[in-house]
Each structure stands twice: as C-alpha cells, then as structure tokens.
C-alpha positions as CSV (number, residue, x, y, z in Angstrom):
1,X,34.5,-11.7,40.6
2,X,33.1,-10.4,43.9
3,X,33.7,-7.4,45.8
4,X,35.2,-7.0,49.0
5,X,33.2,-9.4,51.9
6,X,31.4,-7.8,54.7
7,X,31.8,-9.2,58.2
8,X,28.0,-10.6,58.8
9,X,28.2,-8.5,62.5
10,X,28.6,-5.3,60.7
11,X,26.5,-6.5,57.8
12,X,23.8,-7.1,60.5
13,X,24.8,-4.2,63.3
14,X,24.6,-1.9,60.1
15,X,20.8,-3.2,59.1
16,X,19.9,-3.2,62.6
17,X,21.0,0.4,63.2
18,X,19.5,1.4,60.1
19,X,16.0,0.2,61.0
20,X,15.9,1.9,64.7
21,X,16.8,5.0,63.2
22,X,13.5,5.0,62.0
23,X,11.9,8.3,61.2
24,X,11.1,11.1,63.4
25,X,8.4,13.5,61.5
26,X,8.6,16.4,64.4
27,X,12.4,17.5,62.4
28,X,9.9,18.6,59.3
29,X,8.0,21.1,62.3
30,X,11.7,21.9,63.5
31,X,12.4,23.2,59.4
32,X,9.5,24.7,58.7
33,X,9.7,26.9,62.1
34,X,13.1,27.3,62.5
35,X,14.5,27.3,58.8
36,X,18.0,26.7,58.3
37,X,19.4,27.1,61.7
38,X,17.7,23.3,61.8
39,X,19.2,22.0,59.4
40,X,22.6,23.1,60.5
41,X,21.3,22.1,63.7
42,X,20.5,18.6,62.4
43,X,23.9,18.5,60.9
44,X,26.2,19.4,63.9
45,X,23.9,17.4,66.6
46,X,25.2,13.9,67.8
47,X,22.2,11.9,68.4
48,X,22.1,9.6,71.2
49,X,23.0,6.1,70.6
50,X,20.0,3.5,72.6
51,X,22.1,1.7,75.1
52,X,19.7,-1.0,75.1
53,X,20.2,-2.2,71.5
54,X,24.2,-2.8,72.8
55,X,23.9,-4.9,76.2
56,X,25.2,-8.4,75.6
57,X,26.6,-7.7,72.4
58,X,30.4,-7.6,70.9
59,X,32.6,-4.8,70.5
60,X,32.5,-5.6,66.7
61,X,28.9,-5.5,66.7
62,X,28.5,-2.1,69.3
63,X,30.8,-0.4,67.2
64,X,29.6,-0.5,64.0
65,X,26.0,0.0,64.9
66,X,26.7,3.3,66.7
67,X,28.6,4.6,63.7
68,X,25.6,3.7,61.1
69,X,22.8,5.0,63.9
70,X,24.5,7.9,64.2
71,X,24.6,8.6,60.5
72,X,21.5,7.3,59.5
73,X,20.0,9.5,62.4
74,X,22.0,12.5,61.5
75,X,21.0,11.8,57.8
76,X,17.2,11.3,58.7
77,X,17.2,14.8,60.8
78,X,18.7,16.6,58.1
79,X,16.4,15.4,55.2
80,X,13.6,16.1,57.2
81,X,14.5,19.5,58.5
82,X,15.3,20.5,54.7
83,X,11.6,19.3,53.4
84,X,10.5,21.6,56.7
85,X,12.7,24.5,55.7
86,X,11.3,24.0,52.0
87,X,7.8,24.0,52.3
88,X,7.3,26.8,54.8
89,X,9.4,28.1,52.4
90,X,7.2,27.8,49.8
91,X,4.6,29.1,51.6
92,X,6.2,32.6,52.5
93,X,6.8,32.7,49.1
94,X,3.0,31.8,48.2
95,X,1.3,34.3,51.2
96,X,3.7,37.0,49.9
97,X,2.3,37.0,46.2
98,X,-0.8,36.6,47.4
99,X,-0.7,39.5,49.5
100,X,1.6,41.9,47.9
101,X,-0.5,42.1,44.7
C-alpha cells in the first residue's frame, strides 16, 4: 500500500529549498546577545526568498520552494537563536554562582 504520491517538482522544489536554506551561525550571536527577543524575532521575521533560484522555472516549482525556504529558514533562525539564548544563558547562570559565593 503506498501513501499519497508527491508531485516530483515539489518533491524536488522542496529538496532544493531545503539545501539553500543552509545554516546561518551569526542567529546563535543574535540569542546569546539579545535573548528571547531573538527568538521571537526569528519567529515573526519573513526571510527573503533568492529570486535567482526562481528565474525560468514553473509556477508549481516557485511556489512550493518559497513555502519550504521560508520555513526551513524560519526553522533554522529559530533553532539557532534558542541554542544562543541557552548558552549565554548558561553562562549568567555560571558567572553568577561563581561570583555570588
């Protein structure tokens, strides 16, 4: 029995979205200085979609790799924000024992 098929353009708009998302490490600075105001930040912030990724391609295709970029972005931002928020965290946590004892 097999589940539902996939359209291969939005099987392959989805993958391709996916890998451009890629990872962008200055989010973890953003966290760690800025706390939770970037993570909501992160959460309410509509990345920009690369135009150049979309020339020449269907309206199939366009569509369903801006939806997946945007939320693999958004999801990307948001994870790394939290780890940035977490370890500075962390770290108030660990200079405040150390220096309130």
């Amino acid at each position: 029995m097999e589940g539902p098929r996939v359209d291969p353009i939005v099987e392959l708009a989805q993958g391709d979205a996916r890998r451009d998302a890629g990872l962008n490490l200055s989010w973890i600075a953003y966290g760690a200085g800025c706390w939770m105001f970037a993570v909501v930040h992160a959460s309410v912030n509509n990345p920009t979609v690369p135009s150049d990724r979309l020339l020449g391609k269907s309206p199939k295709y366009v569509n369903a790799y801006t939806n997946e970029y945007k939320r693999s972005v958004k999801n990307r931002r948001m994870e790394m924000s939290a780890i940035g928020w977490g370890v500075s965290l962390a770290a108030t946590f660990w200079l405040w024992n150390i220096f309130t004892d």
